[in-house]
C-alpha positions in Angstrom: 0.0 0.0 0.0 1.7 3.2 1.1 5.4 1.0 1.4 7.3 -0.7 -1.1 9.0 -3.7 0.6 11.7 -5.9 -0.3 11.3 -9.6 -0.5 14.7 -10.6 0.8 14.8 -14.1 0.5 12.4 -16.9 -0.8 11.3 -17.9 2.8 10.5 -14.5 4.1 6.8 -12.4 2.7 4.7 -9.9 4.2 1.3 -10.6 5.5 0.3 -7.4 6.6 -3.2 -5.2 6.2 -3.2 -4.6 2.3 -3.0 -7.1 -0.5 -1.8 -4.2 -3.1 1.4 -2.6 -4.4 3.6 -0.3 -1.8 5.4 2.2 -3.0 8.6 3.6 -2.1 12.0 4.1 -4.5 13.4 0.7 -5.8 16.6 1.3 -5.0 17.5 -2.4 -6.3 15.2 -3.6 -9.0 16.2 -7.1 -8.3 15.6 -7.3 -4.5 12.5 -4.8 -4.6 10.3 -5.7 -7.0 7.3 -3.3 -7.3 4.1 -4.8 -5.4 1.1 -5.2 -6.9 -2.3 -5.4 -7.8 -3.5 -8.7 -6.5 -3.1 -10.2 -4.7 -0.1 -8.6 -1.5 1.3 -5.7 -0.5 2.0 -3.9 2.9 1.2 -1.6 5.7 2.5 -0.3 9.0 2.8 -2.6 11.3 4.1 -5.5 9.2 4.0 -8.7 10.2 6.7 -11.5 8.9 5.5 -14.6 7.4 7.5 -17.4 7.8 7.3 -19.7 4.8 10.2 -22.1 6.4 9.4 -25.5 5.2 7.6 -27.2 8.0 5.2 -24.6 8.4 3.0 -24.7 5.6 1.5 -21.5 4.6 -1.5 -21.0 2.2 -2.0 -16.9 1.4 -3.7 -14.8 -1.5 -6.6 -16.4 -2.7 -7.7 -15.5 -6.3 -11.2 -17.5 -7.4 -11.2 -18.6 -11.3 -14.0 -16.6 -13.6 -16.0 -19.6 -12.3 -15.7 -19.8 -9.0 -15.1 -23.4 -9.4 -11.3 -23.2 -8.2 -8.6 -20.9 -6.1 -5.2 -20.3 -7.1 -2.9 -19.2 -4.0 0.6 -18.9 -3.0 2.2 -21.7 -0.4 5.2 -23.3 1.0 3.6 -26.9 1.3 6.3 -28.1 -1.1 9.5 -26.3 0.4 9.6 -22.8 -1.8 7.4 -20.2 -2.7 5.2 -22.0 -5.4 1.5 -21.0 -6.9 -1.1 -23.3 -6.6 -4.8 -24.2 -7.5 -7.3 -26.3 -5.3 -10.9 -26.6 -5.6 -13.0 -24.2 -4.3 -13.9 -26.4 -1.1 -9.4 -26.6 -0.8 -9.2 -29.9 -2.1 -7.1 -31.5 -4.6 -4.5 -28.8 -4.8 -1.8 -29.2 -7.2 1.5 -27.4 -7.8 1.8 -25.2 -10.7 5.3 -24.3 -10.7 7.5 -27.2 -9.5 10.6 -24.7 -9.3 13.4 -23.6 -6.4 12.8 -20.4 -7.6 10.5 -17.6 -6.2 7.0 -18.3 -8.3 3.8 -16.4 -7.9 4.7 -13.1 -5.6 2.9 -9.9 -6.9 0.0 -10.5 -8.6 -1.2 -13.2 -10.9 -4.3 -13.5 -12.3 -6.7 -16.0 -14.0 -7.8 -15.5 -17.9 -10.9 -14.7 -19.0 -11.9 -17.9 -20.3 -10.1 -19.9 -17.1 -7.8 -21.7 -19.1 -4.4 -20.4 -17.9 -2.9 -18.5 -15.2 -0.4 -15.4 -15.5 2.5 -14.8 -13.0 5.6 -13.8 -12.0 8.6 -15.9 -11.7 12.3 -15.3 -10.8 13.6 -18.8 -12.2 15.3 -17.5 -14.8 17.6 -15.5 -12.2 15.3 -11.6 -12.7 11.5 -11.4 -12.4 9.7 -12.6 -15.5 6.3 -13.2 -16.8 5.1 -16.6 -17.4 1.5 -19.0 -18.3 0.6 -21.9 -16.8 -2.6 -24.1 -17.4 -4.1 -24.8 -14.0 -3.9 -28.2 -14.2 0.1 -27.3 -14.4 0.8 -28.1 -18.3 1.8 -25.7 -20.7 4.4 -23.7 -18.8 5.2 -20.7 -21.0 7.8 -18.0 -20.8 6.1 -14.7 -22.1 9.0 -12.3 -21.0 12.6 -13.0 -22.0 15.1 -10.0 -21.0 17.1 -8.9 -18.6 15.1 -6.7 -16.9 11.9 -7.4 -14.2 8.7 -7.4 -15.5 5.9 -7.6 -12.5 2.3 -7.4 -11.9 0.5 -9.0 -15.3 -3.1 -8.7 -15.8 -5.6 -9.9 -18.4 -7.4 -7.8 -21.0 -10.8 -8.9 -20.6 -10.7 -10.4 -24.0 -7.7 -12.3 -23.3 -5.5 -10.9 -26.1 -3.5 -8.9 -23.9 -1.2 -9.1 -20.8 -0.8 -5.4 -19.4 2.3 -5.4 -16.8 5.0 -3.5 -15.2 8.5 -3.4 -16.2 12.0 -1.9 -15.3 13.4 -2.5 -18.6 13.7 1.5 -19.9 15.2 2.1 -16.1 12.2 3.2 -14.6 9.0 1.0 -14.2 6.9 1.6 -16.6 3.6 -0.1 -18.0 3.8 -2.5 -21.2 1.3 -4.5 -22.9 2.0 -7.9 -24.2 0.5 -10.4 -26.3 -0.1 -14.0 -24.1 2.1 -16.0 -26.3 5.0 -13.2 -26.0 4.1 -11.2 -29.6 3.6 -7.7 -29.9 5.0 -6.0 -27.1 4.3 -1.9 -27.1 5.5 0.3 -24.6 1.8 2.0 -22.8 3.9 4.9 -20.7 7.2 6.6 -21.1 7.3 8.9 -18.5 10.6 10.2 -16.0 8.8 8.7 -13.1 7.5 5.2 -11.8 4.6 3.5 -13.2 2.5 0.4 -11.9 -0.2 -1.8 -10.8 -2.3 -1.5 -14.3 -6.0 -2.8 -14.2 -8.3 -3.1 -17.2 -11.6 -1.7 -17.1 -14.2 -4.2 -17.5 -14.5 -3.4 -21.8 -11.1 -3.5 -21.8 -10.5 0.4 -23.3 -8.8 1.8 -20.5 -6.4 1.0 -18.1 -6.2 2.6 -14.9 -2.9 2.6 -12.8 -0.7 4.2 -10.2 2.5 6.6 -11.3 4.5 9.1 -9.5 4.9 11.5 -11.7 3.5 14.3 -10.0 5.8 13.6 -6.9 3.3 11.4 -4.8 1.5 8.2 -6.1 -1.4 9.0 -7.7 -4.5 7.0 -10.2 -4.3 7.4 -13.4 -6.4 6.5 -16.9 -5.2 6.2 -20.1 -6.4 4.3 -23.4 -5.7 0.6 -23.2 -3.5 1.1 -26.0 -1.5 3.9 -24.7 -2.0 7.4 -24.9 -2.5 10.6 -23.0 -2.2 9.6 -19.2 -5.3 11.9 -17.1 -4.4 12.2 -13.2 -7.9 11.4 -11.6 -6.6 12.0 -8.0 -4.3 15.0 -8.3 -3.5 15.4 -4.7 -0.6 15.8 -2.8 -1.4 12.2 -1.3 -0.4 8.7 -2.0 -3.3 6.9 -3.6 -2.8 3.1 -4.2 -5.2 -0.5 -4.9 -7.5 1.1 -7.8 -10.4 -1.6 -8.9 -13.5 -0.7 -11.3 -16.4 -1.5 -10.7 -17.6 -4.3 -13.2 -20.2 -2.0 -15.0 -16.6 0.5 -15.6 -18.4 3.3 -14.3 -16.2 3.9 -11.3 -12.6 3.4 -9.2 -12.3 2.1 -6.1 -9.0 2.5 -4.0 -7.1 3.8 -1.1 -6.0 7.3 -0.2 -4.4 8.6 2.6 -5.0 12.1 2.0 -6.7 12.8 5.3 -4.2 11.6 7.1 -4.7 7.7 7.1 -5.8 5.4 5.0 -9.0 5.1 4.0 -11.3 4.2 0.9 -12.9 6.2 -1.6 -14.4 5.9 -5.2 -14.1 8.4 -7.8 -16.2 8.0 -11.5 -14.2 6.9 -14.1 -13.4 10.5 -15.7 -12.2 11.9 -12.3 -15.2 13.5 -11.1 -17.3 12.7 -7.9 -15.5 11.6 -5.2 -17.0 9.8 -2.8 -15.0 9.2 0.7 -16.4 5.6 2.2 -14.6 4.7 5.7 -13.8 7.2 8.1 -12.3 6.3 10.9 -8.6 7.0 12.7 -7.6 3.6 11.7 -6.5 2.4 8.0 -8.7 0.7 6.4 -7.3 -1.0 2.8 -7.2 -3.6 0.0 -10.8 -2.5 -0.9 -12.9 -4.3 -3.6 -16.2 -4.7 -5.3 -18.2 -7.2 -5.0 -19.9 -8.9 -8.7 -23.3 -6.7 -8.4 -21.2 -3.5 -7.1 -24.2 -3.4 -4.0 -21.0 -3.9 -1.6 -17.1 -3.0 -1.0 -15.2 -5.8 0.8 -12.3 -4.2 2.7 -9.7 -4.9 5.4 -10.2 -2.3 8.6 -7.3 -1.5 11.2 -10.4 -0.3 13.4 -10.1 -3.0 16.1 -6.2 -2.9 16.6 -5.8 -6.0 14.4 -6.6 -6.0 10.6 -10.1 -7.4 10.0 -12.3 -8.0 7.4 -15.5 -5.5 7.1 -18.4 -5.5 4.2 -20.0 -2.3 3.4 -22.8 -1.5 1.2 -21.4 1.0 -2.0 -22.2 4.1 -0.8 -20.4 3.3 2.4 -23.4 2.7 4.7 -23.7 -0.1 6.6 -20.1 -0.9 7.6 -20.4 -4.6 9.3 -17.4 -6.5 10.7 -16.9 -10.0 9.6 -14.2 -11.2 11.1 -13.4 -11.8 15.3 -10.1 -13.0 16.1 -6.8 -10.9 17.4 -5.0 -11.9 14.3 -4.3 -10.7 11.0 -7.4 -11.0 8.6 -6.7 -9.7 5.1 -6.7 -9.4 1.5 -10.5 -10.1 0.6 -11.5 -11.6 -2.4 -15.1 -12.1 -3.9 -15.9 -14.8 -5.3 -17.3 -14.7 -8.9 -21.3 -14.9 -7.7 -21.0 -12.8 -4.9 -21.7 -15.6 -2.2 -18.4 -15.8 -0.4 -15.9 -13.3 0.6 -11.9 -15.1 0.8 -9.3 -14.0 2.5 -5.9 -14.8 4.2 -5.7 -15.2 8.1 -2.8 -16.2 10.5 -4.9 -16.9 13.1 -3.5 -19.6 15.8 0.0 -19.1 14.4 -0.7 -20.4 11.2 -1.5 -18.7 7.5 -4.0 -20.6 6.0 -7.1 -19.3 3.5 -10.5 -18.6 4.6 -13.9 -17.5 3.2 -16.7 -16.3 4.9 -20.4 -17.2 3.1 -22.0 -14.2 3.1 -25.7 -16.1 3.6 -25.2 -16.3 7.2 -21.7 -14.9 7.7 -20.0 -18.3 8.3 -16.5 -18.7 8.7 -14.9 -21.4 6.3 -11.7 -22.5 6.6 -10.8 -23.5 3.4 -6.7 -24.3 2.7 -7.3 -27.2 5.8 -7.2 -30.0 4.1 -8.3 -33.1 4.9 -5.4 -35.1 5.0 -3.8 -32.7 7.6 -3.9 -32.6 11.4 -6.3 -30.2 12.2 -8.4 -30.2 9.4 -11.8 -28.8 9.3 -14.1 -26.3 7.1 -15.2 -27.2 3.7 -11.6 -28.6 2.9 -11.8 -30.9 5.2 -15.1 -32.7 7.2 -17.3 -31.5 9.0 -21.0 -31.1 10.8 -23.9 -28.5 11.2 -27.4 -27.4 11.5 -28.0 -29.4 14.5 -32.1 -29.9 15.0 -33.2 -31.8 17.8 -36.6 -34.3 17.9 -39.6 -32.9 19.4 -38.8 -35.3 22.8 -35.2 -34.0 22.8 -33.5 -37.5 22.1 -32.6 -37.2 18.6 -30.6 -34.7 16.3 -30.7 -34.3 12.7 -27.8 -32.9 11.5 -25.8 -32.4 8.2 -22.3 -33.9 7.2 -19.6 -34.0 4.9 -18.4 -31.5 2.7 -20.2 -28.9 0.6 -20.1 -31.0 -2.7 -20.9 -34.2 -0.6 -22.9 -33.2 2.1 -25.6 -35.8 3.7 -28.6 -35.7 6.4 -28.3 -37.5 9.3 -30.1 -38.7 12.7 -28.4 -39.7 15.5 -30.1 -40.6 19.1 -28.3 -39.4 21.5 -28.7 -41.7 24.1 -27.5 -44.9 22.3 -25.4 -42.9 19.7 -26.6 -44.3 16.8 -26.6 -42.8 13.6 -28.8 -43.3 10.5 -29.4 -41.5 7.3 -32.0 -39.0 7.7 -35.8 -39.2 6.1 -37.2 -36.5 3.9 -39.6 -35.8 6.9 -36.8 -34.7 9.7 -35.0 -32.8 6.5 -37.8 -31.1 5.8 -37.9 -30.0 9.6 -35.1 -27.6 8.8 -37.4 -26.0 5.8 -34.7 -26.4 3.4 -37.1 -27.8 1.1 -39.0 -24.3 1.1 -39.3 -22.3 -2.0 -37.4 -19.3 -0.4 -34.1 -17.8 -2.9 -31.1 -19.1 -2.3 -28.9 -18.1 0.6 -31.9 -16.8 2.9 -31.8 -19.6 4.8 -35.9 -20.2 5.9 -36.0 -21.1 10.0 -39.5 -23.4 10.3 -42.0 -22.2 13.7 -42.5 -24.8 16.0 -46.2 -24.9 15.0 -45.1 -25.5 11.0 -47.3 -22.9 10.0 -44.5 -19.9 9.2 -40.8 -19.5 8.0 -38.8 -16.6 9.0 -35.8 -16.2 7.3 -33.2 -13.4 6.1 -32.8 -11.8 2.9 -31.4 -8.6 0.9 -34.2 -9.0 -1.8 -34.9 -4.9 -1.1 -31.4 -3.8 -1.3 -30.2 -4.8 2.8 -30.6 -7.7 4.6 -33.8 -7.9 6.6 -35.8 -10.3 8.4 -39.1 -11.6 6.7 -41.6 -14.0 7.7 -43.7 -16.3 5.1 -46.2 -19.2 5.5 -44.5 -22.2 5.6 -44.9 -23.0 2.1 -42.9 -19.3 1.2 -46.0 -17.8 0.2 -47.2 -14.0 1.2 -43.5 -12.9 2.4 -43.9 -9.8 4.6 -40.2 -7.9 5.6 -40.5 -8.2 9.5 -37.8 -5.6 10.3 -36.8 -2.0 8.8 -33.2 -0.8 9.7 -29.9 0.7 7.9 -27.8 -2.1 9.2 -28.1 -6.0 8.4 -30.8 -7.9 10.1 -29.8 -11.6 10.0 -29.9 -15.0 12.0 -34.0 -15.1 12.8 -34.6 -17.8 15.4 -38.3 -18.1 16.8 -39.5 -18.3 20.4 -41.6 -21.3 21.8 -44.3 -20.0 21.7 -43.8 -18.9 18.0 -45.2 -15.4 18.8 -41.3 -13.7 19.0 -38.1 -13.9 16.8 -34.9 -13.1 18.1 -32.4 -11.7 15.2 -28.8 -10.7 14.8 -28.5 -6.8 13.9 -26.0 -3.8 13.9 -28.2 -1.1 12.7 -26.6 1.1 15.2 -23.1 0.9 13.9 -22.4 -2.8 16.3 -23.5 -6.1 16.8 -26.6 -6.4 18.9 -28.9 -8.8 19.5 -33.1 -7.8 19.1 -36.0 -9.5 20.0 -39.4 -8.5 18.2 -43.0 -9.5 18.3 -44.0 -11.6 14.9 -45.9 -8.5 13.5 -43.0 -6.7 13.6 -44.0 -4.4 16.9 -41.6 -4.0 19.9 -38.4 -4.3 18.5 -36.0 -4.7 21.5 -32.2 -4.9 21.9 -31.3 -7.4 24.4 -27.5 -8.4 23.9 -25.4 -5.5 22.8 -21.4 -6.9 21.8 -19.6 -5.8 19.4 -19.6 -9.7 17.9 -22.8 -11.2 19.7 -24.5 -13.5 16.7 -26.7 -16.4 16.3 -29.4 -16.5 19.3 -31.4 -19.3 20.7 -34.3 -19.3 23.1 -34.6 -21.5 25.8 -37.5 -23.7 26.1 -40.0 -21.9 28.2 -38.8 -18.6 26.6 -37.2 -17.1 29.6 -33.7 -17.2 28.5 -31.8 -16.9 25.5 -28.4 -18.8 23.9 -25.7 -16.6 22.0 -22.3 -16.2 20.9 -19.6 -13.7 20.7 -15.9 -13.4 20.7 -13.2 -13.2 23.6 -9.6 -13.2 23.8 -9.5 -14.2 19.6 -12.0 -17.3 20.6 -15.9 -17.8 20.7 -17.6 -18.0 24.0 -21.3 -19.5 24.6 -23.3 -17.3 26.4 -26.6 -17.3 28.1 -29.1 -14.8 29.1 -31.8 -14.8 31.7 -34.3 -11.8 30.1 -35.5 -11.3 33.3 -32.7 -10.5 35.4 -30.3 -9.8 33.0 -28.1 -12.0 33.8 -25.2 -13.2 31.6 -23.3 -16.5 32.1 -20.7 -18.0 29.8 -21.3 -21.5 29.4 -17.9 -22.5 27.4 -15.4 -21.1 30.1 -12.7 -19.3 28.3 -11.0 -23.0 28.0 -11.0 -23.4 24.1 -7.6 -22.3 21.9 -7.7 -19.0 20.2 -9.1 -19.6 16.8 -12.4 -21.3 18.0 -15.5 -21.0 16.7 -18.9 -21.6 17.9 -21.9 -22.1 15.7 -25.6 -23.5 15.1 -26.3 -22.9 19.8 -29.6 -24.9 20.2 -31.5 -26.1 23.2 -33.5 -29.4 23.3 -36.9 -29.3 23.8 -37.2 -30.9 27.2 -34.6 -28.5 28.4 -32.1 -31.3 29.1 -29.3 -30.5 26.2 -27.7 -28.0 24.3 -26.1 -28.9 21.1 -23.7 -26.6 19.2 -21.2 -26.7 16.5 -17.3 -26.4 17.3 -13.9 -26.4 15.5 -12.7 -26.9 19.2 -11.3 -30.5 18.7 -9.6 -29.6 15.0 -12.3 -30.1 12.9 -16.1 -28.4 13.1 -18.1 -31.5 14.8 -21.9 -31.3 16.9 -20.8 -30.8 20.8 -23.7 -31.2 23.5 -23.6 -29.9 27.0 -26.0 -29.3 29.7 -27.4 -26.2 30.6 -24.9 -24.4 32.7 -22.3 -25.8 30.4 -20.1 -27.8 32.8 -20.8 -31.3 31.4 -20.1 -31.2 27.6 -18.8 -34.2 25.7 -18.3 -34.3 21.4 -21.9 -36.3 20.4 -20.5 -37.9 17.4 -17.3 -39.5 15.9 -16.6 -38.6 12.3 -19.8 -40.2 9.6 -18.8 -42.3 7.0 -19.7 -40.1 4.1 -18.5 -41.8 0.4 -16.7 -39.3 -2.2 -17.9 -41.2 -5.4 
């Protein structure tokens, strides 16, 4: 971002806030290669990342056009060496296969998918090179002397746009992919970098410091007049269109830190987006343009935040006292990823923006530790109406089953359509909003940003007549109902932090019961007197419960867990006997049950046999 940092040696990187290009004078091309556009870069407070082999270390996911895979940068192998998994981390497979530094910078997916651009130093200086993703087809598109950094894509796939040192100062270049037809973009005294093509491919926007600080500039794909759109005495870094071209999205710390802002494409109508005294950074679009994905400095540790366009609605994502950055969207707009080191270890994440779940990704099933959709794992716990059985899901995304298991005897059996149905999956709801059945059957209440923000709605329990149950400027997610089916209790931070409302089922008497800055997912009691929720401490979830009368708050996990934790799906039996959650405690995200005061808890089941045909 605002630093231009040297990667000394090929088992030393930067994780740090920003994912984009710093820039400060490359003294020596070879050692301080310019930073760019996706997916790294750096802020104050650095922190080191250690990519010694026997620490594996999975950083900078990029999703293909899609979604179906992730390329990333790891260490599993020994060096620095680009990678591609499927999108639920497994199979990955080694791209590069080379001692050499491969995939710093940025590197970047075609069009079509078919082949992956990066940057290599195998051939002794920083060069541009192909790869299928399946790892065939190596090609060396650069071949001088000089480094040539930070390719991108044309839209139409006929280009590669990049930086290069070559002329003695780094300027921008455009290449065909099979190494034809290189032209020279910019020519200009002073540094030039980070080029991104707007989405018809015409124009290129990119950062230079020509005017004595780093400023955004356009200019015609095919070179041409350069036009300062910033043109202030500021460093301005991370530019990204939005995908209908219209405007710029990108970092500025002209108000004295660093904070996000979007100007139209021509240079007018700038619009300032955070504003806080923290830096915020690595800010990007998603798909439809309704949101801005961004890493915040806000909480004293780099975490990732969702906003709507216009800046409203700023909602954290992420809870931990680590390092969460460099978000990602994937290509439909239903999962943000990102890079974390939480527990000591770099590893790639995405959060599903349906219900703000955490997934880790990179762990992979063959690993110690594994969990998230790379791995196995359980959820959406719903217990029997006499509180002796639980119907749960298991396996992985692509392979996920129902299943019933009585707690008593702890047997397990696959699951009928009737208990499935019990979660209201089956309900003719859109996708991601997530439909919560009443206890009566007669209604669904469920959460969805069908009117522009995400609100709570209520439907019969067939989805017809839905009627939007709440009305705030901040998301409105997680409806559970009461008992008695007459009260929802939802997850909401319409005053600018997480809170925790319950309201009557015609939408009257909306009232704030938990306030945290991370309190999520509630769940009543059985008689209604007390509600289940959970929120962060000390980088781990904690279990909480509340008595509505008194007031009362008790935490029901103990602080015991490692940092990292997470605690999802909280739900009480029906005869008051049980609660059942979902936990990463034990490595990988299994169905826990405890009693009431949490004090006797034991993990309900052992891994499912789920077949991967």
């Amino acid at each position: 971002m605002a630093l231009l940092v040297a990667i000394i040696a090929p088992i030393v990187l930067v994780l740090s806030l920003g994912c984009s290009r710093a820039n400060l004078p490359v003294a020596d091309p070879l050692m301080n290669p310019m930073k760019g556009n996706q997916p790294y870069g750096s802020e104050e407070d650095d922190q080191p990342m250690d990519l010694r082999e026997g620490k594996p270390v999975y950083i900078w996911p990029v999703a293909s056009p899609d979604g179906k895979r992730i390329a990333f940068v790891s260490n599993r192998d020994g060096n620095t060496e680009l990678y591609v998994m499927n999108e639920d981390g497994s199979n990955p497979i080694n791209l590069t296969r080379n001692r050499a530094e491969d995939g710093n910078g940025s590197y970047a997916w075609s069009p079509d998918g078919s082949r992956i651009v990066f940057s290599s130093r195998r051939s002794g200086n920083w060069a541009i090179y192909t790869v299928k993703p399946d790892g065939k087809e190596l090609r060396r598109v650069t071949n001088v002397s000089a480094e040539d950094y930070n390719p991108v894509w044309s839209p139409d796939g006929q280009w590669l746009a990049f930086a290069s040192n070559r002329s003695g100062s780094w300027q921008i270049y455009r290449i065909h992919p099979d190494g034809t037809g290189l032209e020279a973009l910019t020519a200009s005294a002073k540094d030039n970098d980070a080029p991104v093509y707007s989405p018809d491919g015409r124009t290129l926007a990119f950062i230079s410091d020509r005017t004595g600080n780093w400023d955004i500039f356009r200019m015609p794909s095919d070179g041409g007049e350069a036009v300062d759109l910033t043109g202030y005495p500021s460093d301005e870094d991370h530019p990204r269109w939005s995908s209908d071209g219209q405007r710029i999205i990108f970092e500025s710390n002209r108000d004295g830190n660093w904070d996000v802002y979007t100007i139209r494409a021509d240079g007018t109508g700038r619009v300032r987006l955070t504003q806080t005294p923290a830096a915020e950074s690595s800010p990007v679009f998603s798909p439809d343009m309704k949101h801005v994905a961004f890493a915040s400095y806000r909480d004293g540790n780099p975490e990732i935040y969702v906003m709507n366009s216009d800046g409203s609605n700023q909602t954290r994502l992420t809870f931990n006292p680590d390092n969460d950055i460099c978000p990602y969207w994937s290509p439909d707009g239903s999962k943000i990823y990102f890079s974390s080191n939480r527990g000591g270890r770099e590893e790639i994440y995405a959060i599903r923006m349906a219900d703000y779940r955490e997934i880790a990704v990179s762990f992979h099933s063959n690993e110690q530790g594994s969990h998230g959709t790379g791995g196995y794992f359980e959820e959406h716990p719903t217990w029997s109406a006499d509180g002796r059985r639980i119907t749960f899901a298991a396996g992985r995304d692509q392979d996920r089953r129902w299943y019933v298991m009585d707690i008593e005897t702890g047997r397990i059996e696959p699951a009928t359509t009737e208990a499935i149905d019990g979660h209201a999956h089956h309900v003719p709801i859109g996708p991601g909003e997530d439909p919560v059945l009443s206890h009566d059957g007669r209604w669904v209440a469920f959460e969805s940003n069908r009117d522009g923000q995400w609100e709570v709605y209520i439907a019969g329990s067939d989805g017809s007549k839905p009627t939007r149950l709440t009305d705030a400027p901040g998301a409105v997610t997680q409806p559970a109902w009461s008992p008695d089916d007459r009260r929802i209790a939802f997850t909401s931070n319409h005053d600018g932090t997480s809170a925790i409302y319950i309201i009557d089922r015609d939408g009257r008497h909306a009232t704030a019961v938990v306030r945290d800055p991370s309190a999520r997912l509630p769940a009543w009691s059985p008689d209604g007197k007390q509600l289940y929720f959970v929120a962060e401490e000390s980088g781990r979830d904690e279990l909480y419960r509340k008595d509505l009368e008194s007031g009362k708050i008790v935490s029901l996990t103990h602080s015991v867990a490692p940092r990292g934790t997470r605690i999802w799906h909280p739900t009480a039996s029906p005869n008051g006997r049980w609660l059942a959650y979902v936990t990463n405690a034990s490595g990988e995200y299994r169905i826990w049950i405890s009693d009431p005061n949490g004090i006797q808890k034991r993990l309900l089941t052992e891994a499912v046999e789920v077949r991967h045909d």
